[in-house]
Residue, then its C-alpha position, 0 to 999 in steps of 0.5 A: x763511653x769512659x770508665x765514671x768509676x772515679x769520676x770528678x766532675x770538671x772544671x768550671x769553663x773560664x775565659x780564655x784565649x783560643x788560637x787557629x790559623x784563621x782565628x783567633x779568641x779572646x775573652x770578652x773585654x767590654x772597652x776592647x770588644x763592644x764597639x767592636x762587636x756592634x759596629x764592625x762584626x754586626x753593623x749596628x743596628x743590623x744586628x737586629x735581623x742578625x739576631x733574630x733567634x735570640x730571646x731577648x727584645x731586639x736592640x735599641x742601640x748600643x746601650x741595651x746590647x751593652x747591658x744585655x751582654x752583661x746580665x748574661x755574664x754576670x747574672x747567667x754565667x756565659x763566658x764571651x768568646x769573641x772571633x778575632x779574623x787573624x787576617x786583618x785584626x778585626x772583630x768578626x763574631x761571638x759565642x759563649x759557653x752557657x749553662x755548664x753543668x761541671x758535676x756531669x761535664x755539659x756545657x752548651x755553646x749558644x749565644x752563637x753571633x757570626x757578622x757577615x764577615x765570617x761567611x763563606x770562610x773557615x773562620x766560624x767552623x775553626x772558631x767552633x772547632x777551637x771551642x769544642x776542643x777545649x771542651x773537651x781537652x782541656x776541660x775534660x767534659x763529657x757533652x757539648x750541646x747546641x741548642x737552637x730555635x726550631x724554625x731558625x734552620x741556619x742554626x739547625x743546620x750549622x749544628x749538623x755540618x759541625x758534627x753535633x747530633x740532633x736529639x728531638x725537639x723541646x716544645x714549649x720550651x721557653x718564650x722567646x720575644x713574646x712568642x712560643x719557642x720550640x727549641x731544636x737540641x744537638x750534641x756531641x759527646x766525648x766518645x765521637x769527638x776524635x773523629x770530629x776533631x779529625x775530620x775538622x783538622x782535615x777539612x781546615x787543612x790548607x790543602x783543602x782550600x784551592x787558590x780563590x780560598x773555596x773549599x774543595x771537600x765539605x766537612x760532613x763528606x770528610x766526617x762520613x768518609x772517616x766514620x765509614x773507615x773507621x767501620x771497615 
């Protein structure tokens, strides 16, 4: 744990361009990003199943993801992340850093949208790879959170194979889509984030990749492995 003696606070997250070696992330530019997120990374109205887990109503049509994206930058304060795939140039995905808290160093990553097209490709672990070292990086933060759902076990398990920590669930935490939501919550903090960092630079490595692009070590293996080295 760091020394918070002459501790600051940090810097509020702003948008900003991320770039890896399979993806790249820009800041969410409504004539450059919405068409393309609607049509080519969530294939219009498949969005909605997509986006099951999300709190708001589902989608009528572009319009309403138009205006649901910017309330909750303009109103929430999310910063927009969208995945480019470096390969061809298309839009594949978003996140957003939400609920920053710069006085303590949290901030959230949710809002988390991968289109088909980033399955079974390094393009979503690079992506959360990038956000997280900015977090704590550039930024300087302190907590990284995830928070989820509880019945959405996808998320809940992309939570634990990128190296958050699961911490309890919230029950009754909000409604969502006129329903209960219990919300499953994750972090990972700066202490843990070196090992993470490394086994996410082991894992996206080339090297780990055969020749039909299949991984030939999984993240969480190379995270145990590193943790157990770091025992001995």
């Amino acid at each position: 744990m760091r020394d918070l003696t002459n501790w600051k606070g940090c810097p509020a997250p702003q948008p900003v361009f991320l770039e890896g070696r399979y993806v790249r992330l820009e800041p969410y530019y409504r004539a450059t990003h919405l068409e393309a997120l609607w049509n080519d990374a969530f294939g219009g109205m498949a969005i909605n199943p997509l986006l099951k887990y999300f709190t708001q109503d589902d989608f009528s049509g572009i319009e309403a993801f138009d205006a649901w994206l910017s309330a909750v930058q303009q109103k929430s304060g999310w910063i927009t992340e969208v995945f480019r795939d470096k390969a061809n140039g298309k839009i594949v995905g978003m996140a957003n850093y939400m609920r920053a808290d710069p006085a303590n160093g949290v901030v959230e990553v949710g809002g988390v949208a991968h289109g088909p097209a980033m399955a079974r490709s390094p393009l979503s672990t690079e992506a959360h790879y990038l956000m997280a070292r900015h977090v704590f990086e550039d930024l300087g933060y302190r907590r990284y959170e995830w928070k989820c759902h509880s019945e959405n076990m996808a998320s809940r398990a992309a939570a634990l194979r990128l190296g958050f920590t699961f911490e309890g669930i919230f029950r009754q935490h909000m409604v969502s889509k006129h329903a209960n939501r219990d919300t499953a919550w994750f972090s990972m903090i700066d202490g843990e984030w070196p090992l993470i960092k490394a086994a996410f630079e082991h894992w996206l490595s080339p090297d780990n990749f055969d020749d039909d692009g299949r991984q030939r070590r999984r993240l969480e293996y190379i995270r145990a492995d590193l943790a157990a080295k770091e025992r001995a």
